[in-house]
C-alpha positions, 0 to 999 in steps of 0.5 A, spaced: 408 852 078 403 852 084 401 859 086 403 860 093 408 855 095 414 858 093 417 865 092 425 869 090 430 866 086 438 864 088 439 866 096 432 869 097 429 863 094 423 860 099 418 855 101 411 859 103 407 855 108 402 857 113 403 859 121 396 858 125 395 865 130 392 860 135 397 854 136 403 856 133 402 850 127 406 851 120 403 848 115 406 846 107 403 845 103 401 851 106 393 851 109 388 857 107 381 855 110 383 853 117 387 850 122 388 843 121 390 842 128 385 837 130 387 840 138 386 847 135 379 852 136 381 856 130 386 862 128 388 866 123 393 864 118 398 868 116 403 866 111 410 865 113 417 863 109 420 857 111 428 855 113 431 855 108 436 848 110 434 843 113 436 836 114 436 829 111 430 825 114 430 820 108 430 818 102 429 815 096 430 814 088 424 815 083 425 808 078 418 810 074 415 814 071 410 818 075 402 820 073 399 826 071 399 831 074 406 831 072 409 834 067 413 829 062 415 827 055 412 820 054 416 820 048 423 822 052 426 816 056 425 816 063 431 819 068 432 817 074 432 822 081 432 822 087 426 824 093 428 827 099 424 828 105 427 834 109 427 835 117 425 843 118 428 843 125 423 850 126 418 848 123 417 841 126 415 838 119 419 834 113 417 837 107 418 832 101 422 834 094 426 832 089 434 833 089 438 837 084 439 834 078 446 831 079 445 829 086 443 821 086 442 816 092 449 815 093 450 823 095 446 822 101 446 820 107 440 821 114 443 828 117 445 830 111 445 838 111 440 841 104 438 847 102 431 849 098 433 851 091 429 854 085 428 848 080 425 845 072 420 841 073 420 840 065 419 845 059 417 845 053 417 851 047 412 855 051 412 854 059 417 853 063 414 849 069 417 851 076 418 848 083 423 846 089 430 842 089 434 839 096 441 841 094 445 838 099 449 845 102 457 842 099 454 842 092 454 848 088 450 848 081 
């Protein structure tokens, strides 16, 4: 798990990002130091769930295995999955993030509408790491 990126459990889970005071702009992964607005002078940065639906933008399936920093049993074989990019209407940005385990390629289509979910990055004996999944609004699990 990141430390502040994400926040709740079941209904209350949320993506945490940052909003500039100045500007308006909401930034994932959220921004602490400053705002990364290039037409922006500066404000303060306050941090702000983020909509908790959105919408397909695009999508794809992971064929191989990624490199460290992710965490994964070399020893296990390798199991598909798949990325989607989702629009957040609100916030103006696409926020890239793997979909729930069951959910492949051939469930999705652009426009589809998903909702931001508390996942399993991998697991061991001693730590569970944690981070989001895209469910897609009709599937429950």
């Amino acid at each position: 798990m990141v430390a502040g990126w994400f926040t709740g459990d079941g209904d209350d889970f949320r993506l945490l990002g940052t909003r500039c005071s100045a500007c308006g702009s909401v930034f994932f992964p959220r921004e602490d130091t400053r705002c990364r607005n290039p037409d922006c002078g500066g404000g303060e940065l306050e941090e702000v769930p983020l909509s908790r639906r959105g919408r397909v933008w695009s999508y794809t399936d992971s064929r191989y295995r990624p490199p460290s920093p992710y965490v994964t049993d070399p020893e296990l074989p390798w199991e598909p999955y798949a990325l989607i990019a989702v629009e957040l209407e609100s916030e103006r940005m696409v926020v890239l993030g793997q979909a729930v385990p069951g959910v492949t390629v051939a469930d999705l289509t652009v426009g589809t509408e998903v909702e931001v979910v508390p996942g399993v990055l991998h697991e061991d004996a001693e730590t569970t790491w944690t981070t989001w999944h895209w469910r897609p609004t009709g599937v429950r699990g």
